[in-house]
Backbone as JSON Lines, residues from 0, in Angstrom:
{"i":0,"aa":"X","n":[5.02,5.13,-11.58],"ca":[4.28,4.8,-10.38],"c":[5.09,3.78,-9.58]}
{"i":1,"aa":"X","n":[5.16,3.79,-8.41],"ca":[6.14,3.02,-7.33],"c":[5.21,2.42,-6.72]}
{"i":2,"aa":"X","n":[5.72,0.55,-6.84],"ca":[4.45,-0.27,-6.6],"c":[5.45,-1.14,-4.79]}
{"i":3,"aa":"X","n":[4.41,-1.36,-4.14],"ca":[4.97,-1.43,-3.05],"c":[4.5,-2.92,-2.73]}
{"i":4,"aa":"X","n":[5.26,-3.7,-1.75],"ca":[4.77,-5.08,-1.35],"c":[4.81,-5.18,0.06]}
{"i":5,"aa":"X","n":[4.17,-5.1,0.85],"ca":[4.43,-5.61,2.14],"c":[4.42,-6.41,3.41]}
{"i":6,"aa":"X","n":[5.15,-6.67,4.35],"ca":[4.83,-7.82,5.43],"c":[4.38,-7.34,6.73]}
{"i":7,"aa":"X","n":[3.28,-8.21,6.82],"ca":[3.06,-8.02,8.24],"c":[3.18,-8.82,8.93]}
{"i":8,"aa":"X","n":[4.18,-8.68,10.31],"ca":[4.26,-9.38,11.47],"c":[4.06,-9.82,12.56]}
{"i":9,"aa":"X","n":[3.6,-10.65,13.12],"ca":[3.19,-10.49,14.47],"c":[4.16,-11.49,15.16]}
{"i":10,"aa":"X","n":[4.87,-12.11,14.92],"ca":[5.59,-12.86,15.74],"c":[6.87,-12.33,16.39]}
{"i":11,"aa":"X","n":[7.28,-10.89,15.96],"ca":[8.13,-10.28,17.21],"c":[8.37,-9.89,18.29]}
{"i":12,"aa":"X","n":[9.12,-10.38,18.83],"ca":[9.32,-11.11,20.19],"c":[10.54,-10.79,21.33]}
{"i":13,"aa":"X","n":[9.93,-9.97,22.19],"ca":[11.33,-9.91,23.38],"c":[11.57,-10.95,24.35]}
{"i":14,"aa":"X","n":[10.52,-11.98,24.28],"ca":[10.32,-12.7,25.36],"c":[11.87,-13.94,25.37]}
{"i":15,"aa":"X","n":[12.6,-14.09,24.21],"ca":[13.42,-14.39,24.29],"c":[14.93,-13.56,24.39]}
{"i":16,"aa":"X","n":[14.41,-12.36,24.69],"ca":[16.18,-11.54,24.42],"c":[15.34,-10.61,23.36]}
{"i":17,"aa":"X","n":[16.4,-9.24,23.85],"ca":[16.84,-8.57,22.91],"c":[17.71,-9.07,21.48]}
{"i":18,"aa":"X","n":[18.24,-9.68,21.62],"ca":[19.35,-10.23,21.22],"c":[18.59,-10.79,19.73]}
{"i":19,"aa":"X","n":[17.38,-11.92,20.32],"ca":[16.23,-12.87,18.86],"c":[15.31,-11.53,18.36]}
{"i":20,"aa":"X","n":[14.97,-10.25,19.34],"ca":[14.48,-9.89,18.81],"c":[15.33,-8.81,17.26]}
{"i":21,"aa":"X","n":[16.31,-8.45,17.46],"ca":[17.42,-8.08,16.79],"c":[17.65,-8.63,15.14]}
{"i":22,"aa":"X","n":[17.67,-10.4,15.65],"ca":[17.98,-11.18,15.05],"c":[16.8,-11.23,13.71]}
{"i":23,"aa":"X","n":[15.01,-11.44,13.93],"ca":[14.14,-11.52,13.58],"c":[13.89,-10.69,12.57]}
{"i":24,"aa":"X","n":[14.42,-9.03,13.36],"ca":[14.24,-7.72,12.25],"c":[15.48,-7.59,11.43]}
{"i":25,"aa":"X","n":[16.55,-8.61,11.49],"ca":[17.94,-7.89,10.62],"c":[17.49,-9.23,9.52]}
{"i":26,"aa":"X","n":[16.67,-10.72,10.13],"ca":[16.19,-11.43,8.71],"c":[15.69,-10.74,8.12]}
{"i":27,"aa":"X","n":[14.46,-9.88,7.95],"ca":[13.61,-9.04,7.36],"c":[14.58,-8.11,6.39]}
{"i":28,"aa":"X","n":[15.5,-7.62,7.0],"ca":[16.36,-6.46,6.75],"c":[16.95,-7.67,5.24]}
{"i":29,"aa":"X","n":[17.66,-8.49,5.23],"ca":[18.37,-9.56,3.97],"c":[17.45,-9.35,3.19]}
{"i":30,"aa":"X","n":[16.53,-9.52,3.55],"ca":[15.46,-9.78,2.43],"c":[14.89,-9.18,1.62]}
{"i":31,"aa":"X","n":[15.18,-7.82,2.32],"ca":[14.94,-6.85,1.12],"c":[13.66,-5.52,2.02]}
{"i":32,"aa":"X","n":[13.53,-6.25,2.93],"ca":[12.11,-5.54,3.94],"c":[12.75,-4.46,4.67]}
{"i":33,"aa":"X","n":[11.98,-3.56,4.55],"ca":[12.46,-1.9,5.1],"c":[11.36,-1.76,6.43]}
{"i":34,"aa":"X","n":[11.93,-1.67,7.65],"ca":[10.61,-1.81,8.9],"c":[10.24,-0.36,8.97]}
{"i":35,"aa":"X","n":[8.81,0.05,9.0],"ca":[8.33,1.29,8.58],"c":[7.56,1.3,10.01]}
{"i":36,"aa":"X","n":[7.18,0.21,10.42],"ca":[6.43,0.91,11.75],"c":[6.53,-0.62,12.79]}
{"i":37,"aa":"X","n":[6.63,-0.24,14.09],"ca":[6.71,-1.62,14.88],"c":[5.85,-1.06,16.11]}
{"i":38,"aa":"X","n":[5.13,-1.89,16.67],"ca":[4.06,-1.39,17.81],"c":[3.65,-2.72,19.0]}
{"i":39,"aa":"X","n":[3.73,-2.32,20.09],"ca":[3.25,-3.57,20.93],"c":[1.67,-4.07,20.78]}
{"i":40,"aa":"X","n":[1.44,-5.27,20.83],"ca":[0.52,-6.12,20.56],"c":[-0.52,-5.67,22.2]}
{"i":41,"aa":"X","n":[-1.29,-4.95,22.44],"ca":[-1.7,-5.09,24.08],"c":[-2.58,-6.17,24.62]}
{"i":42,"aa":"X","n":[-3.22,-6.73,23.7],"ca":[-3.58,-8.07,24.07],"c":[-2.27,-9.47,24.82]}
{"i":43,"aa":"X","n":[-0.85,-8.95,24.17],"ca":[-0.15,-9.8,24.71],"c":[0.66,-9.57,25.33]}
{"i":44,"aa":"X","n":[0.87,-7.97,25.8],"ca":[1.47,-7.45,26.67],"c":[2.99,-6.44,26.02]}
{"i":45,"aa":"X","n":[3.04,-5.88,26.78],"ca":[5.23,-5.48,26.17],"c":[5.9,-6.23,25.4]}
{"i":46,"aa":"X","n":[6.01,-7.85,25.59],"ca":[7.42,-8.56,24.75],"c":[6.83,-8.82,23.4]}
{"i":47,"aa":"X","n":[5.42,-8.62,23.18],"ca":[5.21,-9.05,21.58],"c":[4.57,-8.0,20.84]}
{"i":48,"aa":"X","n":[5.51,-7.75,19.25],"ca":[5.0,-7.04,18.72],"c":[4.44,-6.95,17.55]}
{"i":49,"aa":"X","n":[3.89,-6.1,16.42],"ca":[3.51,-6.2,15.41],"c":[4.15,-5.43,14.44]}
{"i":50,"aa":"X","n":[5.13,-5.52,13.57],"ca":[6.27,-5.07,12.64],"c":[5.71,-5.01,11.33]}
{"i":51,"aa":"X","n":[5.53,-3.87,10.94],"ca":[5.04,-3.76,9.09],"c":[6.14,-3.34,8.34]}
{"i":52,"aa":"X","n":[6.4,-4.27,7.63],"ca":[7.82,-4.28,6.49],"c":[7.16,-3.54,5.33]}
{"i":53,"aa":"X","n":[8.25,-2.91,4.56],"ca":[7.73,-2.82,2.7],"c":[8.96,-2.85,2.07]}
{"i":54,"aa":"X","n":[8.59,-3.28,0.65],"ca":[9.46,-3.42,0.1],"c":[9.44,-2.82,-1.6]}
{"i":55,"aa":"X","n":[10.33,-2.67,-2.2],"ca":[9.49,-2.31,-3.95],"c":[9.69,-3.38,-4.34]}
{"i":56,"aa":"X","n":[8.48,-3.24,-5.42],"ca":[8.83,-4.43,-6.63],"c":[8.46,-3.95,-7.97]}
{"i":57,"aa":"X","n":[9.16,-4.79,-8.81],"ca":[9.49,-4.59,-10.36],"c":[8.13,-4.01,-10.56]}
{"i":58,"aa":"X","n":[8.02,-2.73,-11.18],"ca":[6.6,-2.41,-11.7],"c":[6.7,-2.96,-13.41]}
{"i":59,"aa":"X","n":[5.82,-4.1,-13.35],"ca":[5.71,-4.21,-15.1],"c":[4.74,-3.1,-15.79]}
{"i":60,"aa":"X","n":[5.15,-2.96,-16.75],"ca":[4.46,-2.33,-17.85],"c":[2.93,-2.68,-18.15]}
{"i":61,"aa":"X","n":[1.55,-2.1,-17.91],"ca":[0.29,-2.87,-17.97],"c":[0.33,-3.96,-19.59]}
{"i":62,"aa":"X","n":[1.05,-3.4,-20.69],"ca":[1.32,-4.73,-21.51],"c":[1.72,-6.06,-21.25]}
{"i":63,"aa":"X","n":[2.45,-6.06,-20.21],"ca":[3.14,-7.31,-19.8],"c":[2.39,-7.66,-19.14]}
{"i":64,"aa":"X","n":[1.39,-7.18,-18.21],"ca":[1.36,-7.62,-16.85],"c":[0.04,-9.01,-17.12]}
{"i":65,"aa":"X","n":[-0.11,-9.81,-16.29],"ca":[-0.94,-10.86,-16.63],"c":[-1.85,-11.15,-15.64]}
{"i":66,"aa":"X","n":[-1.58,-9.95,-14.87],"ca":[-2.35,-10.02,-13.09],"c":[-3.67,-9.08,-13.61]}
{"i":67,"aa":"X","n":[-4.87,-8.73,-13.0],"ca":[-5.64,-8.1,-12.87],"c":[-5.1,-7.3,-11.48]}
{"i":68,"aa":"X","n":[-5.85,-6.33,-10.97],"ca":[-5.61,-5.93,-9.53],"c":[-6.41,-6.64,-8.69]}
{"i":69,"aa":"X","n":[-7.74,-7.5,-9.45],"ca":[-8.23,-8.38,-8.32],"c":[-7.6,-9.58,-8.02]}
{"i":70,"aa":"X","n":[-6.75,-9.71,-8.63],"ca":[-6.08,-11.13,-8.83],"c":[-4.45,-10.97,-7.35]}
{"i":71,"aa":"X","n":[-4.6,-9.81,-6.78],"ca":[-3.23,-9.22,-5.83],"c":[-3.71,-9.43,-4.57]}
{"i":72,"aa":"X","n":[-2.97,-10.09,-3.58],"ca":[-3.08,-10.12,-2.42],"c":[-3.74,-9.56,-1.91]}
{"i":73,"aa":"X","n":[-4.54,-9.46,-0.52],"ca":[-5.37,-8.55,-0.08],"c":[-4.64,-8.26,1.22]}
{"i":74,"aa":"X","n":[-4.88,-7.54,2.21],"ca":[-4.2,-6.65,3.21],"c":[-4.41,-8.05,4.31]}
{"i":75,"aa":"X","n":[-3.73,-8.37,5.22],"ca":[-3.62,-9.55,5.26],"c":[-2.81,-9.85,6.73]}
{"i":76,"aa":"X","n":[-3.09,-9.87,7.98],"ca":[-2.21,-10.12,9.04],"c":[-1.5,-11.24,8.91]}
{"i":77,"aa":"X","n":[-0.47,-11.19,9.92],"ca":[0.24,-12.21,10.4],"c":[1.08,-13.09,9.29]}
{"i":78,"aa":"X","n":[2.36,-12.21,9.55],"ca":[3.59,-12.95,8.19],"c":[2.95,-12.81,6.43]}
{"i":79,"aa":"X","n":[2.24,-12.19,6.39],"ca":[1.46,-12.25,4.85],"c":[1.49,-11.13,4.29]}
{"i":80,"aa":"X","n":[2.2,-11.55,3.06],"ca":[2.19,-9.95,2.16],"c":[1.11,-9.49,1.69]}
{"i":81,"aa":"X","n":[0.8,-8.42,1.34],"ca":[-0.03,-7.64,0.53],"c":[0.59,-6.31,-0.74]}
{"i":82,"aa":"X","n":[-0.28,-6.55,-1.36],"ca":[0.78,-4.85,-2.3],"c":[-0.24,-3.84,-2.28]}
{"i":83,"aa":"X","n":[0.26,-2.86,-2.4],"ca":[0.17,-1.5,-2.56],"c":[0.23,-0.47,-3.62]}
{"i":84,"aa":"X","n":[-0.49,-0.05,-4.68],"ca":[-0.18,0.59,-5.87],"c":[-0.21,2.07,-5.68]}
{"i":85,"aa":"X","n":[0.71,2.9,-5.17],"ca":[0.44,4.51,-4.62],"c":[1.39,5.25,-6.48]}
{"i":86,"aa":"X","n":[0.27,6.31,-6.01],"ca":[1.52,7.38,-7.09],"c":[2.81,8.16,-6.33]}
């Protein structure tokens, strides 16, 4: 099973350049974050958007694991991960 983690963004931004906005999604990119969907914010117009990253993470073995699933992030705006358990 492929366990997924992801970020959501809202602080992307043309209002400074193409250039920061570039900059913002290639940090994401180091880090390990794959951008799966990016969409304008219409409350704040064209230059700001909302960017959903994912990423994998180590699936432990349910022996190891010390988490419950209630114990996992919940779906979560603005810069805040959440996970995802899909088959």
């Amino acid at each position: 099973m492929e366990t997924w983690e992801y970020l959501v963004d809202d602080e992307i931004t043309l209002k400074e350049g193409k250039e920061r906005m570039q900059a913002q999604l290639d940090e994401q990119g180091l880090e390990g974050w794959e951008l799966v969907s990016i969409m304008p914010q219409p409350s704040t117009g064209s230059a700001q958007f909302l960017a959903v990253y994912k990423r994998p993470i180590r699936t432990v073995p349910a022996a190891e694991s010390t988490l419950e699933k209630s114990q996992l992030p919940s779906f979560t705006f603005g810069r805040r991960k959440f996970r995802d358990e899909t088959d």
